[in-house]
N, C-alpha and C positions, 0 to 999 in steps of 0.2 A: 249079591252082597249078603253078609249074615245079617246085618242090623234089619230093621223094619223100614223102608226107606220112605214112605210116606208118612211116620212118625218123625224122622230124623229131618226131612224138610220140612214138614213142620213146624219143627222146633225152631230150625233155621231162620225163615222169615218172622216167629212169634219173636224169636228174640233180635233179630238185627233191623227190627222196624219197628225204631224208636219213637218218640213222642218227639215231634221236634218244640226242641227250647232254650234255643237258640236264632241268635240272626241266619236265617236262610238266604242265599242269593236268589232265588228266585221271586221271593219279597222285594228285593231290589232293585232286579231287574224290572219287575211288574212299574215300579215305581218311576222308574227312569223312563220307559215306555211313556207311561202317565204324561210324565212332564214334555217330553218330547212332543207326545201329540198335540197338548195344549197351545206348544210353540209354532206348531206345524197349520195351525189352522186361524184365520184372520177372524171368524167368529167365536164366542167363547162354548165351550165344550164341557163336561160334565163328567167326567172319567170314572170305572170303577173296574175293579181287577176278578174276574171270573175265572172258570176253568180250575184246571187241577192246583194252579198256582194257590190258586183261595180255599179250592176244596176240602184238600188235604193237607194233614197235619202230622201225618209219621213221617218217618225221616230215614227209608231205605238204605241200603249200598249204592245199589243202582237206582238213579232218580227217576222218580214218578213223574214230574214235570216237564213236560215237551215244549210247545212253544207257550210264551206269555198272551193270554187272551185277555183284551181288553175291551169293554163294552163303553161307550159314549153316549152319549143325548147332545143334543143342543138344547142351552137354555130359555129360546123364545118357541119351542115349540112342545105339545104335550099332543098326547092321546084320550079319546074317553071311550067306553062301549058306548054301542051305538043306543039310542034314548033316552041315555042318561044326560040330568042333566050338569050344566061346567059347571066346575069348583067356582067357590069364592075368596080360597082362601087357598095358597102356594105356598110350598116352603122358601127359603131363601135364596137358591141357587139361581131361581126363576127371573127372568128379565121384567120389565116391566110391560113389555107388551108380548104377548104369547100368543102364537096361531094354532087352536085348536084342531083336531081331527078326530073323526069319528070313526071309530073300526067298524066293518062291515063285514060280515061271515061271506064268503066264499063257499062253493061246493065241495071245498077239502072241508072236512074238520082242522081245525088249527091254522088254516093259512085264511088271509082277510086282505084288506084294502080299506085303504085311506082315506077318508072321503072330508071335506073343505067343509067346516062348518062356523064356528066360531072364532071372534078373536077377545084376549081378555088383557084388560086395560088396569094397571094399580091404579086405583084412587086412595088409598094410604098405605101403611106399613103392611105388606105381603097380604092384602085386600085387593081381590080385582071384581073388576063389573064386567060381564058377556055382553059384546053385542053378536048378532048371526051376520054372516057372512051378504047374505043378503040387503042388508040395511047399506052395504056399500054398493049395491049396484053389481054384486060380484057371483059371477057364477060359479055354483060348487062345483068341484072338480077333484076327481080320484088324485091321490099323489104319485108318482113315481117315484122309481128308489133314486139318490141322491146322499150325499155329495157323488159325485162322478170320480172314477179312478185316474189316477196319477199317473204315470211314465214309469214307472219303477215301482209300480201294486200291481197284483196279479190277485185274481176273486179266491178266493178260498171257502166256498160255502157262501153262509151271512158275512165273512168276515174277509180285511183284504189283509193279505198277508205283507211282512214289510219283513227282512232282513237286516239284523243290525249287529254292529260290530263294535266290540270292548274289546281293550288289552288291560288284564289285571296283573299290576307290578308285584309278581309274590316275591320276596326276598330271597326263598330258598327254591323258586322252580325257574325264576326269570320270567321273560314274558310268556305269559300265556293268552294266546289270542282267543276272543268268545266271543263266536257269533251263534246270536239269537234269533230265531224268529219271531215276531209280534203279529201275532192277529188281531186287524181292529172290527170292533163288529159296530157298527154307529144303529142305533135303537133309536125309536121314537119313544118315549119314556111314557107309561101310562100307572099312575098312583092308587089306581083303584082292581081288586081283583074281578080277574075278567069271566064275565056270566059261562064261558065257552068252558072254565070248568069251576060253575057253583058247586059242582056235588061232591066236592074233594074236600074242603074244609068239614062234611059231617058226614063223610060216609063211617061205615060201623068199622070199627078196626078193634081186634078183639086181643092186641098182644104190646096198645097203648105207645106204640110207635107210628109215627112223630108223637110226642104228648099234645095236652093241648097248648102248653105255653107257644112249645113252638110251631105248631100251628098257627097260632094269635100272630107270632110273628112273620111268618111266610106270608100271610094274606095283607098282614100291614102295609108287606115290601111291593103290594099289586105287582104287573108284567112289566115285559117291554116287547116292542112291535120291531120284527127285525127284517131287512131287505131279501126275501129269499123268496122264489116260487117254488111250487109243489113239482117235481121229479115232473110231471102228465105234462107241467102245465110250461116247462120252458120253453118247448116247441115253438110258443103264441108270441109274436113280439111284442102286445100291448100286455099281456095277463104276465109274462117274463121280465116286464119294467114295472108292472104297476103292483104287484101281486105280494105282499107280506106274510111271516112269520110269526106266532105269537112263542113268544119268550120267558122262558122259566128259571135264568140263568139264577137271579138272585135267590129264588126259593132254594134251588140246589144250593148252593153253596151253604145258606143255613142247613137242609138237610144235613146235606155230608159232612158237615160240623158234628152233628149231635151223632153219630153213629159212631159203636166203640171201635177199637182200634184195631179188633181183630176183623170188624166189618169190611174197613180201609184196608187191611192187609190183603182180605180176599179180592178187593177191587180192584186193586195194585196187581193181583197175580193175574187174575182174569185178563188184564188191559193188555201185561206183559205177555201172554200167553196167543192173544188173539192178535196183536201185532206181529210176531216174531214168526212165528209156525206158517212156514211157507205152504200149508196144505189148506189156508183157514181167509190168510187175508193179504196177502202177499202178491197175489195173483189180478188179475186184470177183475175178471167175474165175480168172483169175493169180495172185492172191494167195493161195488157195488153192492153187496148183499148187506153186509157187518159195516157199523162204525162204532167208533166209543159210546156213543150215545142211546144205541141197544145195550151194551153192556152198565151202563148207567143206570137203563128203564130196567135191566134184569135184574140188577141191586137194589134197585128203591123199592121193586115188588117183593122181594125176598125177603127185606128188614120189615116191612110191612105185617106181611103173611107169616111168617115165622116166630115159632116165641123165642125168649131170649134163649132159652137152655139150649136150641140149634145152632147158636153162636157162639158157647161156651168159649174162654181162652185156651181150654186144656183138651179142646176138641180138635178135630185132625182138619187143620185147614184146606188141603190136599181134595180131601174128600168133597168137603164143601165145595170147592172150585168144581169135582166133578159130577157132583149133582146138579149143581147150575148150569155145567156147560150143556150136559145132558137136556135142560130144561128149554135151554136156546135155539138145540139142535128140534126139539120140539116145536117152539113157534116157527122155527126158518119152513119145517115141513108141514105144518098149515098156515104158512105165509100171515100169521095172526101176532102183532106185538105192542100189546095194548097201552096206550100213552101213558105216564103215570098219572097223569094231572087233566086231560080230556079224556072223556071216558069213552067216544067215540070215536075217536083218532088211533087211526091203524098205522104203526110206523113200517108195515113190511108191505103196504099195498102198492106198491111199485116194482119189484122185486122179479128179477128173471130167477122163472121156475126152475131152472135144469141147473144153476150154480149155487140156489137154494138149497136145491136134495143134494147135490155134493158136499156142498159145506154142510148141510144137517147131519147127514151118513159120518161125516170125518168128527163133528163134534158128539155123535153118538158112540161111537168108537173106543172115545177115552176112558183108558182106566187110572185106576190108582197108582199101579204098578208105572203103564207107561208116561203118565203125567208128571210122576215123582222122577222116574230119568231125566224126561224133558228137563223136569228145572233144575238138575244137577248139571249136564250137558249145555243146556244153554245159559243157564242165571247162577249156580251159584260157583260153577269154572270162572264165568265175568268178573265175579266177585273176588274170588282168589287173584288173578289180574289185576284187579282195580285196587286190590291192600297192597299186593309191589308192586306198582308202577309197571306194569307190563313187562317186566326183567326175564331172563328166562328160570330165571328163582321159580317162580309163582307155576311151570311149567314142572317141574322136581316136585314140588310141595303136592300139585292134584296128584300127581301119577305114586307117588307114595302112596297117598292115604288110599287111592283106590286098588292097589296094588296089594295093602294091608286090610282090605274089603271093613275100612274103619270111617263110612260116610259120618259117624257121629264124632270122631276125631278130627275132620276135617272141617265140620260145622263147628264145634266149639274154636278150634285154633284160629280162624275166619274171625268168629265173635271177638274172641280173644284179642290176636294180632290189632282188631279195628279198632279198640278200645284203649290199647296200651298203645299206638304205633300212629296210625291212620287217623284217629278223630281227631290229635291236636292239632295235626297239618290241615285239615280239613275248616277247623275250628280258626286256625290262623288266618285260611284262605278265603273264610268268607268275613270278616271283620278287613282284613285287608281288600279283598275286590269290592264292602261298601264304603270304607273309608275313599277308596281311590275315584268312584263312582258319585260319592258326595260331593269330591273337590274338586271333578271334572265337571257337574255343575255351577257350584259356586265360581268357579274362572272363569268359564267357558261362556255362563248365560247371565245376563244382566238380575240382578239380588232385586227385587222389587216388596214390596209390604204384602202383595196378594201373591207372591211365589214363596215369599217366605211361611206364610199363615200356613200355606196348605203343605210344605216339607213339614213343618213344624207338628203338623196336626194327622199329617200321614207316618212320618217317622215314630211319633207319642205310640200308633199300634206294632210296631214294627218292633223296636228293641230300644232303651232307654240310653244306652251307648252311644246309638247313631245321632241320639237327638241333643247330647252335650256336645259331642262333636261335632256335627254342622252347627251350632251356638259361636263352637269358638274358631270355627272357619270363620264364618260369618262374621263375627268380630274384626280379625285379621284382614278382612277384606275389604269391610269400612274402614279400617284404620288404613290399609293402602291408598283408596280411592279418597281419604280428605287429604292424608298427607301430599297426592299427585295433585291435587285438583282443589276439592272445598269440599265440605259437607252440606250437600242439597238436602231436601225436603224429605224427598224419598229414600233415602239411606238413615235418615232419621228416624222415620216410620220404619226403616229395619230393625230401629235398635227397639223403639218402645214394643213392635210388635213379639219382639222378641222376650221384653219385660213380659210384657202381658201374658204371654201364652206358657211361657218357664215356669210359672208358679205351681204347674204341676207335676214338675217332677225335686223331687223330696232332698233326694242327694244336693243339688246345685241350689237351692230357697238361699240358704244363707251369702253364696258368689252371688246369687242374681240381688239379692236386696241392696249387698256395697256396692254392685255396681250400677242399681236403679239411684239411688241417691246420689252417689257421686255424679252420674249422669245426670242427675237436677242441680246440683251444684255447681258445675258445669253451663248448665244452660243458663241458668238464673246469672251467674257471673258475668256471664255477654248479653245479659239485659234481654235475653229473648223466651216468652213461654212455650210452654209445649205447645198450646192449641194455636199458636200463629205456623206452627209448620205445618198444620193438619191441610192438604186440598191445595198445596203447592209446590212449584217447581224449582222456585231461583235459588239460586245456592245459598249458603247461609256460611258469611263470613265471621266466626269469632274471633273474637283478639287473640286466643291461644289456642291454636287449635292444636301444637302439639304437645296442648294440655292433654287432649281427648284420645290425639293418638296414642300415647302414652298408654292412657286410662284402658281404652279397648286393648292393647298389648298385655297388658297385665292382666285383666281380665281373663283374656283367649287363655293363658298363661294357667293360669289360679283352676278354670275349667278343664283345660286339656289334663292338668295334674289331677283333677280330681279324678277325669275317666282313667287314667294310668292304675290309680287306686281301686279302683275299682273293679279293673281287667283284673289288676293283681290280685284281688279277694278270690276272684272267678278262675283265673287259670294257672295261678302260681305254680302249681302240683303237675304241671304238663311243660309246661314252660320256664324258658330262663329271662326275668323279668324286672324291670326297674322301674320306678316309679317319679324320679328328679329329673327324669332329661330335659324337662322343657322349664323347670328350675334353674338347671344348669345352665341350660340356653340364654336363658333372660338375664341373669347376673350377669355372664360371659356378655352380651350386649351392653349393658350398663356402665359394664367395666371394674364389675364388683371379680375381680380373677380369683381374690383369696375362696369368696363363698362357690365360686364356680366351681374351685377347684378341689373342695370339702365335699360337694356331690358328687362331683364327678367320679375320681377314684375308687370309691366302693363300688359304682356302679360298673368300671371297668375288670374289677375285680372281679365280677358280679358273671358277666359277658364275656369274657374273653377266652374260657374254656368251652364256653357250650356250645354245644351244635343245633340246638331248637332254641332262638330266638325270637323274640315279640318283634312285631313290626316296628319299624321306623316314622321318620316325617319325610315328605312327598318336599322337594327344590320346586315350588311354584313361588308364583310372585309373593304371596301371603305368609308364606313361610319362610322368604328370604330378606324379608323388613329384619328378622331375628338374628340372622344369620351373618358372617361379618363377608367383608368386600372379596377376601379368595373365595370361597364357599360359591359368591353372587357370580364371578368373573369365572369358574371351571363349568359352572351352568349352563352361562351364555355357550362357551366354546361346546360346549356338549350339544344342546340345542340346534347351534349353526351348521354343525358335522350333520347334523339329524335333520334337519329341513336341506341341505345340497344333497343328502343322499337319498329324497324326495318322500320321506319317512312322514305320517301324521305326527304332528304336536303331542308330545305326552310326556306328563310331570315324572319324572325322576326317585326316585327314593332311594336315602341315605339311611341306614341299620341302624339299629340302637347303637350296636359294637362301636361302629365309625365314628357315629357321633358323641360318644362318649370319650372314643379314645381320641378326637380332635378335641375336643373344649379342655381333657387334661393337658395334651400334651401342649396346645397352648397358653395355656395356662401358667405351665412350669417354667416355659422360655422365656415368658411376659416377666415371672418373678424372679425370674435366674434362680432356678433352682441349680444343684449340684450335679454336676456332667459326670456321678454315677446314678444318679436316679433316672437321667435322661438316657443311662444308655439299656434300665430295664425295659423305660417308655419302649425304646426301639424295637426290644425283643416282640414287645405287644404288638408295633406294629408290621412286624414282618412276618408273625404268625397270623394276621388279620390279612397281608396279603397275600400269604402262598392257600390261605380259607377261603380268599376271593378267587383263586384263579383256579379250583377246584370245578367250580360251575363258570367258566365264563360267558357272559351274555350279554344282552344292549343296556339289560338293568343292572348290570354290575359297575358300566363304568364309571359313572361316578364317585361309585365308593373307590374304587381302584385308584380313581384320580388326586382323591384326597387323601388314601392313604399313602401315594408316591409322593405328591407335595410335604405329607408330615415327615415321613421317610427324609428326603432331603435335608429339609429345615431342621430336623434331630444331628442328622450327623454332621452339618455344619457347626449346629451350637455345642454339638461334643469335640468338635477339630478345633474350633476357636474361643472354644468357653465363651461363647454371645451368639445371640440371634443372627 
C-alpha cells in the first residue's frame, strides 16, 4: 500500500476510540448482575463491578468488554494482616457482628490463608468491641474457600462464571437476544493496605505517575483476599481449598481510571491482539503462559516507567504496542514478571519453558509493518462489518479501498460512516436495552426501600436518564400495586425513599418537590404520619386511595415528559423525536380527547416519514394502567400466543409512530371528526403498516396488531360516518 500503514492505523484506533459519554450497556449489564446476585444469595452480599467493565472508559467499534466481573464480600465477615490490630470502627455496610480473619503469608508471595481470630460486636452507631476467638472456647482454624459452587457454576479462576440471558426489544432490529457471561469473584474484604506490598505507596517514581492523590486513594481502598491457590499448589487438596489470593481489583480500576486515553487505546490493542492471533494464545500451551493480567502488569509498568512525551496522542500507537510486545516477549524468555504491586511476586514462576520461548520468539517477531496488517485484516475489516450489519455491502467497501491502496480512505469512511450512520442506532440501542433491563426489574422483582436506595444510588453514577426513568417506573408500579391491593408500609418507604434520594438530580427538584407535598397532603388527609409507616408491614388503608393513584400517574407522567425533553435536547440532530406522547397518553386516559388530540397530531406529523425513530413504551402492567382496554386485551392475546408457544415472559413495545397514530386516530372518532380527515388518518396508517411488515418479528406484533385494529375501526367510521 502507498500510504504509511502504521500511521493510518493509528490514526484509526486514535480516532474511533472515543471517550465514552454516554449510557453504556455494559454499565448495565454490570448492574443487573449486581442485583441478581444480591437475589441469588440468603446472606446479604456487598457487590462492586471490577474488570474491564469499570476499567475503561473509551468506547471502541469493537468492544473492550468481555464478560461482567463482579467482586462480592459478605457483610458479617472482614480480613486484617496478620498483627494488626481490629478495627473499632466499620463502615455502614458492616453487620453488626463480624468474624474477623487474619491473613497469613504462605511460601507464594501473594497467596495467604485465613486464619480464625476475632469476632467484633456493635456496641453503638458503626463502633464495634474485639473479643479473640479464644474467649469462646473456640479453636482457631485456617478458613476454606466457601460459598461452595452451584449446579449450573463452573470455576473460572477466583471467580464462578454464570451465563445469562437478555432479549433487548430494539424497535428497528427486533429481538436481539444477549447472553452474557458474569464472573462472580466472592473476596473476603480487608480495609486496610496490605503490609505484602508496603513499598508500593513510596517507592521513587520519577515521571509522577500514579500522582500522589491517587495514590492517597488506592491505599484508602485497602485489598481484598480472593479464593484461588498458587498454580504449584492445586495439586494439595487441603492448600487447593484453604489457600487465598491477595487482590488488587479496586486499585486497578482507580488506576486505569487515571491513565490517558491513548494509554486505554494501547491496552485495548494489546488485549485484542494477544487474544486473537492464533500463534500467541489461542492454542492449549499459550494459554497457560499469557492472560489479561500480564498484559495489565505490562501496562501499569510502562505508564509508570515512561515519561509522558512516550505517550504522546500524535505518537504512532502501532509502535508502542510493538515495543511492549517486544518487552513481553522479554519476560516470557526469563520466565521473570514482576507484580505491580508485590515486589516479590513472580507472575511467570509457574510457566512451561518450551511454550514460553515460543510464544516469546512469535512476540519478538512483531514488526510495525506486520502488526499494522494484522489489525487491518483482523480489527479494522470487523469494523467495516460491524457499520453494515454484516451485508455483503461492507464486503465491496474493504476490497475497494484496498484495491485503490487508499488504507486512509477507508479509515476516514469507517470514522465517517460510524458517526453519521451507526452511533444513533447504537445510541438508541443502548438507552432502549437500559430502559428494557430497568423495567424487567421493576416487574419482575419485588420494589423494596433497600432495592430501591441502591438502584437509585447505583444508576445517580451511571446516567441521569436512567435515574428519572426508574422514578417514574417506580411510580407506576406503586400506583399498580395500591390500586390492586392497598398501599403497605413498604411501598411507602418506596416513595419517600425516593423523595429523599431525588434531590439530587437538578432537572426533576421542582416534579419531586409537587409531588413530595402532595404526597403529605395525602398522607395527612387520611389522618396518618409519615413516621408511623417507618419499621412496618400492614397495609395502610386510606379513604382515597385513588387519590394517590392518581397523584403517582401524573407524577410518572410529568417525569417521563421531562426525560423526553431532555433525550430531545441530546439527540434531536440524529433522531426523529417527540416529546408529548406520555402527555398525550394521560389526557387520552382522562378523557381529555380534545387536548389529546392537540398533541398528538404534530407529533404524528412529526413521525410518520421518518425512518430513525426514538423508542417507545414497553405493554407491561405499569404502563397499561394508561393505556385504554383494546391496547390491555391485544396484550393479553399476544402474551398468551407467547407463553403456549413455551416463549419467556417479555414486555412488548409499542413505537412512538403507533402510539401516536392510535391516541389521534382515536381521538378523531371519539369527536366525529370528518370522514375526509379520517380517510388521511388511514393513509398514515397503512404506510405504518406496509413500515411494519418491512422487518417483521415477535417485536413487531403488537404494533401490527394495533395498527390492523385502527385500520378497521377507520374504515368503518368512513363507510358509516360513526364509530
Amino acid at each position: 500500500m502507498a500510504d504509511d500503514i502504521s500511521a493510518v492505523v493509528s490514526q484509526f484506533f486514535l480516532k474511533t476510540c472515543r471517550r465514552r459519554d454516554r449510557v453504556n450497556r455494559q454499565e448495565i449489564s454490570a448492574l443487573m448482575a449486581k442485583i441478581d446476585l444480591q437475589l441469588d444469595y440468603e446472606f446479604p452480599v456487598i457487590p462492586v463491578t471490577t474488570g474491564s467493565a469499570a476499567e475503561l472508559y473509551i468506547d471502541p467499534i469493537l468492544p473492550c468488554v468481555g464478560d461482567n466481573d463482579i467482586m462480592f464480600h459478605m457483610s458479617n465477615v472482614l480480613a486484617i494482616p496478620e498483627g494488626y490490630s481490629p478495627p473499632v470502627q466499620l463502615p455502614a455496610e458492616f453487620d453488626s457482628s463480624v468474624a474477623v480473619y487474619e491473613i497469613i503469608d504462605s511460601e507464594f508471595p501473594g497467596f495467604v490463608y485465613l486464619l480464625t481470630t476475632y469476632l467484633l460486636t456493635e456496641v453503638t452507631n458503626s463502633l464495634y468491641h474485639a473479643i479473640p476467638y479464644y474467649f469462646f472456647d473456640c479453636k482457631r482454624e485456617y478458613i476454606s474457600h466457601w460459598p461452595t459452587l452451584g449446579d449450573s457454576e463452573q470455576a473460572h479462576g477466583p471467580a464462578v462464571a454464570r451465563e445469562r440471558k437478555w432479549y433487548a426489544t430494539y424497535l428497528h432490529q427486533g429481538e436481539v437476544k444477549q447472553n452474557f457471561s458474569v464472573d462472580r469473584v466472592f473476596c473476603c474484604r480487608c480495609l486496610l493496605w496490605p503490609p505484602q506490598a508496603a513499598d508500593w505507596p513510596t517507592r521513587q517514581r520519577n515521571y509522577d505517575w500514579p500522582d500522589s492523590a491517587t495514590v492517597d486513594r488506592v491505599v484508602s481502598n485497602g485489598c481484598d483476599v480472593v479464593r484461588i491457590a498458587h498454580p504449584l499448589c492445586r495439586h494439595d487438596e487441603w492448600m487447593a481449598d484453604s489457600q487465598w489470593r491477595l487482590s488488587f481489583s479496586r486499585a486497578e480500576v482507580v488506576l486505569l481510571n487515571s491513565w490517558k486515553r491513548v494509554q486505554q487505546i494501547v491496552y485495548h490493542m494489546l488485549r485484542v491482539f494477544l487474544k486473537s492471533e492464533p500463534g500467541i494464545e489461542n492454542n492449549d500451551c499459550a494459554a497457560k503462559t499469557l492472560s489479561n493480567y500480564h498484559i495489565k502488569t505490562l501496562m501499569l509498568w510502562a505508564c509508570e516507567l515512561k515519561p509522558r512525551s512516550w505517550w504522546s496522542d500524535d505518537f504512532n500507537v502501532v509502535e508502542i504496542c510493538v515495543k511492549l510486545l517486544h518487552v513481553l516477549g522479554v519476560w516470557l524468555r526469563d520466565a521473570r514478571c514482576k507484580h505491580y504491586f508485590i515486589s516479590n511476586c513472580n507472575l511467570l514462576d509457574h510457566t512451561d519453558g518450551c511454550s514460553a520461548l515460543r510464544t516469546a520468539s512469535r512476540l519478538e517477531s512483531v514488526t510495525k509493518k506486520s502488526l499494522s496488517k494484522w489489525f487491518v485484516d483482523n480489527y479494522i475489516y470487523k469494523c467495516v462489518r460491524r457499520c453494515f450489519d454484516d451485508t455483503p455491502v461492507c464486503d465491496r467497501v474493504f476490497e475497494f479501498f484496498i484495491a485503490e491502496e487508499s488504507l486512509q480512505g477507508m479509515v476516514s469512511f469507517v470514522d465517517s460512516h460510524r458517526g453519521e450512520a451507526v452511533l444513533p442506532y447504537e445510541i438508541s440501542h443502548e438507552f432502549s436495552s437500559a430502559h428494557f433491563r430497568l423495567l424487567c426489574v421493576v416487574t419482575q422483582y419485588s420494589l423494596t426501600r433497600k432495592s430501591c436506595s441502591y438502584l437509585m444510588s447505583e444508576l445517580a453514577k451511571i446516567d441521569c436518564h436512567l435515574s428519572i426513568y426508574f422514578i417514574a417506573v417506580a411510580f407506576l408500579h406503586v400506583a399498580y400495586e395500591t390500586s390492586r391491593d392497598s398501599l403497605t408500609d413498604e411501598l411507602l418507604g418506596v416513595l419517600l425513599t425516593i423523595c429523599r434520594l431525588s434531590t439530587q438530580i437538578p432537572m426533576i427538584q421542582n416534579a419531586q418537590k409537587r409531588f413530595y407535598e402532595s404526597l403529605r397532603l395525602h398522607i395527612t388527609k387520611c389522618d396518618r404520619r409519615c413516621g408511623a409507616y417507618e419499621g412496618h408491614t400492614r397495609p395502610v388503608n386510606p379513604r382515597h386511595p385513588s387519590e394517590l393513584v392518581e397523584l403517582l400517574q401524573q407524577s410518572a407522567v410529568e417525569h417521563l415528559t421531562i426525560l423526553c425533553q431532555i433525550e430531545a435536547r441530546d439527540f434531536r440532530d440524529k433522531f426523529a423525536m417527540v416529546t408529548t406522547e406520555y402527555e398525550a397518553l394521560y389526557a387520552y386516559k382522562r378523557g381529555d380527547y380534545q387536548r389529546c388530540l392537540r398533541l398528538s397530531k404534530p407529533n404524528v406529523r412529526t413521525l410518520v416519514k421518518e425512518v430513525l425513530v426514538w423508542q417507545g413504551v414497553y405493554a407491561v402492567r405499569e404502563f397499561i394502567q394508561l393505556l385504554d382496554d383494546d391496547i390491555a386485551s391485544l396484550t393479553g392475546l399476544v402474551t398468551i400466543v407467547n407463553d403456549l408457544d413455551g416463549r419467556d415472559y417479555l414486555p412488548y413495545p409499542i413505537s412512538q409512530r403507533t402510539l401516536s397514530l392510535y391516541l389521534m386516530t382515536r381521538c378523531q372518532i371519539k369527536l366525529h371528526h370528518s370522514v375526509t380527515s379520517l380517510a388521511k388518518t388511514l393513509g398514515y396508517i397503512r404506510d405504518g403498516l406496509r413500515e411494519n411488515r418491512r422487518s417483521p418479528n415477535r417485536w413487531t406484533v403488537l404494533n401490527e396488531l394495533l395498527l390492523k385494529l385502527l385500520e378497521r375501526k377507520t374504515e368503518k367510521y368512513i363507510k358509516n360516518g360513526r364509530p
